[in-house]
C-alpha positions in Angstrom: 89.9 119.8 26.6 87.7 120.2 23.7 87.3 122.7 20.8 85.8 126.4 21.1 82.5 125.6 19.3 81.8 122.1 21.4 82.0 122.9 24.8 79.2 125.6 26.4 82.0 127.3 28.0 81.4 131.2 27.4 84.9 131.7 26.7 84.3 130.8 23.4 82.2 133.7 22.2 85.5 135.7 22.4 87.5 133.2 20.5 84.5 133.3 17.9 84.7 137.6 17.7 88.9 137.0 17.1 88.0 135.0 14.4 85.4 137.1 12.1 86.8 140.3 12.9 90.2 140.0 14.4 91.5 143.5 13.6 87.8 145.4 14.8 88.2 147.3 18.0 87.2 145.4 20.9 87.5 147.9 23.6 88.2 151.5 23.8 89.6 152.5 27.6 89.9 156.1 28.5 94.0 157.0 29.3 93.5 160.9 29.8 92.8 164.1 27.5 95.4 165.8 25.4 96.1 169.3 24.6 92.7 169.8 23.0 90.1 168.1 25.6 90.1 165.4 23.7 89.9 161.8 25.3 92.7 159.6 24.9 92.1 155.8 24.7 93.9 152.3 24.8 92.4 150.7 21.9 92.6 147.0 21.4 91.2 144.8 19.1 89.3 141.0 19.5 92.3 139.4 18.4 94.7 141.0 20.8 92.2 140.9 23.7 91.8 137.0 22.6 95.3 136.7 22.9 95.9 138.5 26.1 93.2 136.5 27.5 94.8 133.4 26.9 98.4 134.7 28.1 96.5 135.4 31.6 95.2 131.8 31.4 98.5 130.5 31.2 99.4 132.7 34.2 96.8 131.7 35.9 97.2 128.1 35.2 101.2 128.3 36.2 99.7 129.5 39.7 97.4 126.6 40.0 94.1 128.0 39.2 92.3 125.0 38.0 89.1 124.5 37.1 86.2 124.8 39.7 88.6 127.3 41.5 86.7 130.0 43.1 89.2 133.2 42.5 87.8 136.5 44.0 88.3 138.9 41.4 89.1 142.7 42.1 90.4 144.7 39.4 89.0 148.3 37.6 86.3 148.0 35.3 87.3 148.0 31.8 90.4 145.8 30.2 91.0 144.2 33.1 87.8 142.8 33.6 87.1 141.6 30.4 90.7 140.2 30.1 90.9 138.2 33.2 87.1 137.0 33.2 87.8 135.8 29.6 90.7 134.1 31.3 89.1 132.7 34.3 86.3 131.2 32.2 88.9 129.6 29.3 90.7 127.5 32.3 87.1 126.6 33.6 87.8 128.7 37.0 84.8 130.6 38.8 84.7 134.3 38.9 83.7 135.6 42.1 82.1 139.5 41.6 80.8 141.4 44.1 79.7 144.8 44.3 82.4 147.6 45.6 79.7 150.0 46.8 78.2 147.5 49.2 79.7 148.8 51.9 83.1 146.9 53.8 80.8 145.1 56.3 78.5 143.6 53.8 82.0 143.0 51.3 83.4 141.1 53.8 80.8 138.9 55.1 80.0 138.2 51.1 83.8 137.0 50.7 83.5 134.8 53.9 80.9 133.5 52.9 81.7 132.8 49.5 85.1 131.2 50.6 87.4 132.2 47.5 90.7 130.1 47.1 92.5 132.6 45.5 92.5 136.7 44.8 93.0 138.1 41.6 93.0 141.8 42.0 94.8 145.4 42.6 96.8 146.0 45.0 93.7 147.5 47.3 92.6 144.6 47.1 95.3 142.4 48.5 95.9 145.3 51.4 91.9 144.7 52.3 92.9 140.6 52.2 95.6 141.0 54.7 94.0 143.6 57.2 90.5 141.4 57.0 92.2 138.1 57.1 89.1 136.5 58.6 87.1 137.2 55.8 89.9 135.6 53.5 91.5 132.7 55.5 90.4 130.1 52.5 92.5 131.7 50.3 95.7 130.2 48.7 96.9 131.9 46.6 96.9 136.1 45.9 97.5 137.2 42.5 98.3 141.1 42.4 97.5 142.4 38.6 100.1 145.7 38.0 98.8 148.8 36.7 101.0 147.7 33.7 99.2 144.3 33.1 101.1 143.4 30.4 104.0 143.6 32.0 102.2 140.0 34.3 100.5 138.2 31.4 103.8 139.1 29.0 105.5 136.4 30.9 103.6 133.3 29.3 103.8 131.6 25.8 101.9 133.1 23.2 100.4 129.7 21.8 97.0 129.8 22.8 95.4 128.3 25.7 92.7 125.1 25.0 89.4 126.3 26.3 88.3 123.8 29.0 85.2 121.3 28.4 82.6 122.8 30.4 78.7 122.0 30.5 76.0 124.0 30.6 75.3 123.3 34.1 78.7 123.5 35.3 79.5 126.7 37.8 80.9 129.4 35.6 80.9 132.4 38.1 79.0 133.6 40.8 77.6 137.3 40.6 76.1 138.8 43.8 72.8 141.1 44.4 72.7 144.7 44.8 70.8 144.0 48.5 68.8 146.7 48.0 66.0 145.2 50.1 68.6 142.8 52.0 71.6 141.5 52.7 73.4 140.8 49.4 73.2 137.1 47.9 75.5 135.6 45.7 73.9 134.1 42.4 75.4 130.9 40.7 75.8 131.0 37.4 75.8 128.6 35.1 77.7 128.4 31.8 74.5 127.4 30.2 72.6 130.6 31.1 75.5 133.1 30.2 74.8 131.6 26.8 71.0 132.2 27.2 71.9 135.7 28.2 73.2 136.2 25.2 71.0 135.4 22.9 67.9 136.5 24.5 69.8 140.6 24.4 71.2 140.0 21.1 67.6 138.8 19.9 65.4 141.2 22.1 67.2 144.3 21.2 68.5 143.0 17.6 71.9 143.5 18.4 74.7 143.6 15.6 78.2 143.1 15.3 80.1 145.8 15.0 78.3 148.7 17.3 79.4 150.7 19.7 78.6 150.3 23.4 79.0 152.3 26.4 78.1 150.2 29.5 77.3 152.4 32.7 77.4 149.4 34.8 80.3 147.5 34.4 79.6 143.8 34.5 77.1 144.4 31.4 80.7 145.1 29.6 81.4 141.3 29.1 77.9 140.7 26.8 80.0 142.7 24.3 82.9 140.2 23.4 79.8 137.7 22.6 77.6 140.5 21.1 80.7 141.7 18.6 80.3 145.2 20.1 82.9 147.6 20.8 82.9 148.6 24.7 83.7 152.3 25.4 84.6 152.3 28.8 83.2 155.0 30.6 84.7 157.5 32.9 82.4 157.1 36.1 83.1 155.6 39.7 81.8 151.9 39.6 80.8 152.0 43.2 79.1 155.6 42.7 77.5 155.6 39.2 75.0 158.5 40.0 78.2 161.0 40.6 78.8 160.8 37.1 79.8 163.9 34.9 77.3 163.8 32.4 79.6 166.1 30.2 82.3 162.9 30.3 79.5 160.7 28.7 78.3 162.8 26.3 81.8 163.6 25.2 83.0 159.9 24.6 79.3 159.5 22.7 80.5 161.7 20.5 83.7 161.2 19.8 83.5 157.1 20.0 80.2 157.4 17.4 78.4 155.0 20.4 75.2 153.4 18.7 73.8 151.3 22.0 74.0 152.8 25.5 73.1 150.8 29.2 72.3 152.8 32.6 70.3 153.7 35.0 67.2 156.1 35.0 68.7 158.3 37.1 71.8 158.8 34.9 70.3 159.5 32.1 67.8 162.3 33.9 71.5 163.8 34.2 72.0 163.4 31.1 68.8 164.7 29.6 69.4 167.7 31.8 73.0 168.2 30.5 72.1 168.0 27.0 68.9 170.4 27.5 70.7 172.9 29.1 73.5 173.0 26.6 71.1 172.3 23.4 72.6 169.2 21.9 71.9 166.2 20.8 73.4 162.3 20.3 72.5 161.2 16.9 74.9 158.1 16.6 72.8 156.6 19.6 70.3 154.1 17.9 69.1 152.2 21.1 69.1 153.3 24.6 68.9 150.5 27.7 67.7 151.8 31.0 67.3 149.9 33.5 67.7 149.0 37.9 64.5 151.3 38.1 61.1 152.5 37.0 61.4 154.4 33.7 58.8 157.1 34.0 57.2 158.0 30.6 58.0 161.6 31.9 61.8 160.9 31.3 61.3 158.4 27.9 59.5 162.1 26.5 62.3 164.7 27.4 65.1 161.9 25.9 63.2 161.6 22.7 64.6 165.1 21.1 67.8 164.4 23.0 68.5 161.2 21.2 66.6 161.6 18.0 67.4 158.3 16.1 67.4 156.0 19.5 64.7 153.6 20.7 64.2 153.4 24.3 64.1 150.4 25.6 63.4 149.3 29.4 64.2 145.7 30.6 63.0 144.3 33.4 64.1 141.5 35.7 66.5 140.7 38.0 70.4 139.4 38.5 68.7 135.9 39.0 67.2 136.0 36.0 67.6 138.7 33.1 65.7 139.9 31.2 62.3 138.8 31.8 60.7 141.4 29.9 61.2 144.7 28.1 59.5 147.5 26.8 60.0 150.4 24.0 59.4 153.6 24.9 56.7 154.1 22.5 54.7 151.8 24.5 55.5 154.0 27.6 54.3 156.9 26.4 51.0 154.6 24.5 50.2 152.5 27.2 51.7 153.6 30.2 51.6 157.0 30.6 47.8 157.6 31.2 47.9 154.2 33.1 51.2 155.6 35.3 50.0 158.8 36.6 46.6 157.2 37.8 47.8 154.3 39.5 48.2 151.5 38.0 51.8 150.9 38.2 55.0 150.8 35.5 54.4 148.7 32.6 57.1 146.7 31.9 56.5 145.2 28.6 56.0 141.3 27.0 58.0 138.4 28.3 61.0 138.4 26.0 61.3 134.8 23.7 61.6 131.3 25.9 60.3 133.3 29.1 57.2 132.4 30.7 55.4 134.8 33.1 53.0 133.9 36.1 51.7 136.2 39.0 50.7 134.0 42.2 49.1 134.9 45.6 51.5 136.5 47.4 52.7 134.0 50.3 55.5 135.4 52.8 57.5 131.9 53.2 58.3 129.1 50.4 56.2 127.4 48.5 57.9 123.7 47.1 56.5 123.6 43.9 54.3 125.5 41.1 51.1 123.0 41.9 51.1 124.7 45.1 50.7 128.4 44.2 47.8 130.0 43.5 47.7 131.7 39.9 46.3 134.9 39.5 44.0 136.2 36.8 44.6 139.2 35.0 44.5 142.2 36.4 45.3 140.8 39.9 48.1 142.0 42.0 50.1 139.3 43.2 53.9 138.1 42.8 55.9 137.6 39.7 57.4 134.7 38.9 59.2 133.8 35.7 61.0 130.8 34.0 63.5 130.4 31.1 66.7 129.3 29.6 68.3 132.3 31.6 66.7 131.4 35.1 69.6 131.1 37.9 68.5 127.8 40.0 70.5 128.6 43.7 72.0 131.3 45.3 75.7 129.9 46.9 76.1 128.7 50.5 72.5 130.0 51.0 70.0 126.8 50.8 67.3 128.7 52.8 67.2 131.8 50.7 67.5 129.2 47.7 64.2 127.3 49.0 62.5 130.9 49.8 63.4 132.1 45.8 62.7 129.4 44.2 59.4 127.0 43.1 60.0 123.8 41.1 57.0 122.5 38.5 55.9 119.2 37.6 58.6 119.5 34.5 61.5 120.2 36.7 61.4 123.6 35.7 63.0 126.6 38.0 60.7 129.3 38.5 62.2 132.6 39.8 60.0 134.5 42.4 61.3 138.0 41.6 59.8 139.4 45.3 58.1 142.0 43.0 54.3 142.7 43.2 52.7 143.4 39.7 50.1 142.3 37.2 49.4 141.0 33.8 47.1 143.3 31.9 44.6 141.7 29.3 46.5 142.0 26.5 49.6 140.0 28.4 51.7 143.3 29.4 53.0 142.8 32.8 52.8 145.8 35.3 55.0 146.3 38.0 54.0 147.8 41.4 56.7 147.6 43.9 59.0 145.8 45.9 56.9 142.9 47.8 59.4 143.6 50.9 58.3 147.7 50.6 54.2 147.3 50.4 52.9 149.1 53.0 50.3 147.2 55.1 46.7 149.4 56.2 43.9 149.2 58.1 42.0 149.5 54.7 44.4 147.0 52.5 47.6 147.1 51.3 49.1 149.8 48.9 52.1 149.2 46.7 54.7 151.8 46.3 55.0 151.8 42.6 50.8 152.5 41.9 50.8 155.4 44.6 54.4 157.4 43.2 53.1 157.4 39.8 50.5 159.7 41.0 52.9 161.8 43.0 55.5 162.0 40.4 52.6 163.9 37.9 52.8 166.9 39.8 54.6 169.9 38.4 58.0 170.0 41.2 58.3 166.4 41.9 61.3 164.8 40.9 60.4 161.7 42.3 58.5 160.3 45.6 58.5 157.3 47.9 55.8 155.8 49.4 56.5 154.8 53.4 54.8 152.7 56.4 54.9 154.5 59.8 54.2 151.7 62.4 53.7 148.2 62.5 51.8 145.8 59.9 48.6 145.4 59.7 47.9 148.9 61.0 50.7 150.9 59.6 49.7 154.7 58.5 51.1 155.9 55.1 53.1 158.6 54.0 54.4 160.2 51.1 58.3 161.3 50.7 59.2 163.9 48.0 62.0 164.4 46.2 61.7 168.4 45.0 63.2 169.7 41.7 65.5 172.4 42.9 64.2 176.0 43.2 60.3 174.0 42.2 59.4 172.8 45.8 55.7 171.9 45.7 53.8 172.6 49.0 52.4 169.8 51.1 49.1 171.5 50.3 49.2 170.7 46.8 50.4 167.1 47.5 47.8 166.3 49.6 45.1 167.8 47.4 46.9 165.3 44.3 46.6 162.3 46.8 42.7 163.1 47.5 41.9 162.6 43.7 42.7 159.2 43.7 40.8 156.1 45.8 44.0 155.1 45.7 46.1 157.1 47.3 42.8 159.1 49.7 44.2 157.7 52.9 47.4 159.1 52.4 47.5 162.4 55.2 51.0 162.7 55.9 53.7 164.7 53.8 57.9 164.7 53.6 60.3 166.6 51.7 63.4 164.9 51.5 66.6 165.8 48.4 68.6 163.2 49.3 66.8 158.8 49.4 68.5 156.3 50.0 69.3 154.4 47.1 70.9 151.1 45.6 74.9 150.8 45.3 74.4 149.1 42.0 72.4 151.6 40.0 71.9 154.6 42.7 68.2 154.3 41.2 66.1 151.9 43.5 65.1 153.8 46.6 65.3 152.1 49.9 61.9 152.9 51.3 62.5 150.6 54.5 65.4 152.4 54.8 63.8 155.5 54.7 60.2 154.6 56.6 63.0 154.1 59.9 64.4 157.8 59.4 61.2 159.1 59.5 59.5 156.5 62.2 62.2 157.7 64.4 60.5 161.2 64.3 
């Protein structure tokens, strides 16, 4: 065992937190309303979620978690999570998180794969164990945590637990992809880049201690113990985020005086609309993170009066690697929306400090090292790639997918092929285009989904579109899918008079109306265009 401040283990940043500002609130969970609407919240502060932490490691400990233990973790977003990842990572054990929206067939063949050797979850969870045991036979051990959690981690000592020695290499926990373009991958994570994570947000988006934050996607809660933010747990369903009541949000915004605020596009187009339609405002909201889509500059403009002392701020990259890049919305609206609406994709800002950015020829298969990709010049439409301190090197038990994702330099350096098309511009802003997987493949070239919707999503009546492949590659015929504003349905006439403007988008003779895409579980924001191109082949 070793001290807090020499070992890379993670667990340390909430040891750090307990120490400069013990009695500050750590995390605000919602418990109900009283008499006057107002929420009611569980507050508790970095010293007592230190402590409980380290009670849990004790329990934890007592039921032979060790480290290197893989424990399959299943509890509600919010104390819980933060209390027993904290614990997990102080005894050197290896989270195992995984999606609940996924789906139970894609759940289970995740857990299976994974091969957890204990559970740490609700009670769900252990019914799900016992009814799938297939899926769970390397478990053994299963930890049930009671709605009343304290009444579990109560049981242990209250001496502190000694924070075990763990590299920067060594397996801290293993996170797994939304599979919105496939089946979903787990991602190893080192300890090393969790603390690369960290500093590249709190340095990117100049993060201070002592804000207010209320994460819409859950596992961006535990960046806060590290970042010395206060999470305001939000109420929305984890495994449905775009279901959210934007009233709830708004509500805890206010009341909670939240400064910095994560989610998706599409959740905050509810938002917008909520706080439009009811002519308010958040003014305690100084910086505003969307992300797991395209930001249009058409939504960073109708946010602008809504927040009026935020920056907006779009990262890009991936769960393999984040953030590669980011954006403010002032550049959105100065750069990309002219550049958007014509075709020339989403800009997605300047590679964010130790990240280096290359686009290569597009090569379906691996390639085993940087030498043997062919770099792009500007301007060119190829693949991202993208190395730095807070580059994932393997996906777990999948070597293949590993050897497909990956490219090795001469310095031993991981690069991270993102399976996004895009561009660097001239004055080093990367563009993206599309989904690699979701290009649709022509007798006169290849069109990118990204270039073709901004064009779409201009016209007056589109809430958004998706660009589709009817047939097979090389010759497949393309189509556009709209998304209507309700009661604003633009006529296929006026769509295909918006596509014949544009070289671009010329060949594109086929219209859909459609209110309801398939989207991501993760962010309910990426539309499944393969997905959709089969519900419409079918016709």
């Amino acid at each position: 065992m070793m001290s807090d401040t020499a070992s890379a283990n993670v667990a340390r940043f909430l040891a750090v937190q307990a120490r400069e500002q013990p009695a500050a609130c750590a995390l605000k969970a919602p418990l109900g309303r009283d008499s006057s609407g107002n929420i009611l919240y569980e507050d508790i502060s970095f010293s007592d979620l230190h402590a409980q932490s380290e009670q849990v490691a004790h329990g934890l400990t007592a039921r032979g978690i060790r480290a290197g233990t893989r424990v399959l973790l299943m509890v509600r977003p919010g104390s819980d999570l933060i209390r027993c990842c904290f614990a997990l990572f102080k005894v050197g054990a290896v989270p195992v998180v995984i999606d609940p929206g996924m789906g139970l067939r894609h759940f289970l063949a995740c857990v299976k794969r994974t091969r957890p050797e204990a559970l740490l979850g609700i009670p769900l969870a252990h019914w799900i164990s016992r009814i799938f045991p297939g899926s769970f036979k390397t478990l053994n051990d299963r930890i049930q945590v009671e709605s009343r959690f304290a009444d579990w981690y109560g049981e242990y000592p209250e001496d502190g637990f000694p924070t075990a020695d763990r590299g920067a290499d060594d397996l801290a926990a293993i996170l797994f992809t939304s599979g919105s373009t496939g089946p979903p991958k787990g991602v190893c994570y080192g300890h090393g880049q969790f603390d690369s994570q960290v500093n590249l947000v709190r340095e990117s988006f100049d993060i201070k201690p002592g804000e207010v934050d209320l994460p819409m996607l859950p596992v961006f809660a535990l960046f806060n113990p590290a970042l010395g933010m206060t999470t305001v747990v939000p109420e929305i369903n984890p495994g449905k985020p775009a279901s959210v009541q934007p009233s709830r949000i708004v509500q805890a915004i206010e009341q909670c005086g939240v400064t910095n605020s994560f989610g998706a596009p599409i959740l905050w187009a509810k938002i917008a609309d909520y706080l439009e339609e009811n002519g308010k405002e958040c003014p305690t909201v100084k910086r505003i993170l969307m992300a797991g889509a395209p930001v249009s500059p058409g939504l960073v403009k109708r946010m602008q009066p809504c927040f009026p002392k935020a920056t907006m701020w779009s990262p890009y990259g991936a769960t393999e690697c984040l953030p590669v890049s980011a954006v403010d919305g002032a550049t959105i609206l100065q750069v990309g929306a002219s550049k958007t609406v014509s075709g020339h994709g989403t800009c997605v800002g300047s590679a964010v400090s130790g990240v280096q950015i290359r686009i290569i020829r597009i090569v379906d298969g691996p390639i085993k090292s940087l030498d043997q990709a062919e770099v792009l010049s500007n301007g060119e439409i190829g693949e991202i790639l993208a190395t730095g301190p807070s580059v994932t090197k393997s996906y777990d038990a999948l070597p293949e997918a590993t050897q497909r994702a990956k490219i090795v330099d001469g310095q031993g350096e991981t690069w991270h092929r993102m399976g996004d098309a895009g561009y660097l511009d001239e004055d080093g802003l990367l563009w993206f285009c599309g989904r690699i997987a979701e290009r649709v493949h022509t007798r006169d070239g290849v069109l990118y989904s990204d270039c073709c919707e901004g064009i779409f999503n201009a016209l007056p009546g589109v809430r958004r579109s998706a660009l589709i492949g009817l047939g097979k590659a090389p010759e497949q015929v393309p189509a556009i899918v709209i998304d209507p504003v309700p009661g604003q349905t633009p006529g296929a006439a006026g769509v295909l008079e918006q596509a014949s403007k544009f070289e671009l988008t010329r060949s594109i003779k086929i219209v859909f109306f459609n209110r309801k895409f398939p989207v991501d579980v993760r962010h309910n924001a990426k539309i499944n265009r393969i997905t959709l191109a089969m519900r419409y082949q079918k016709r």
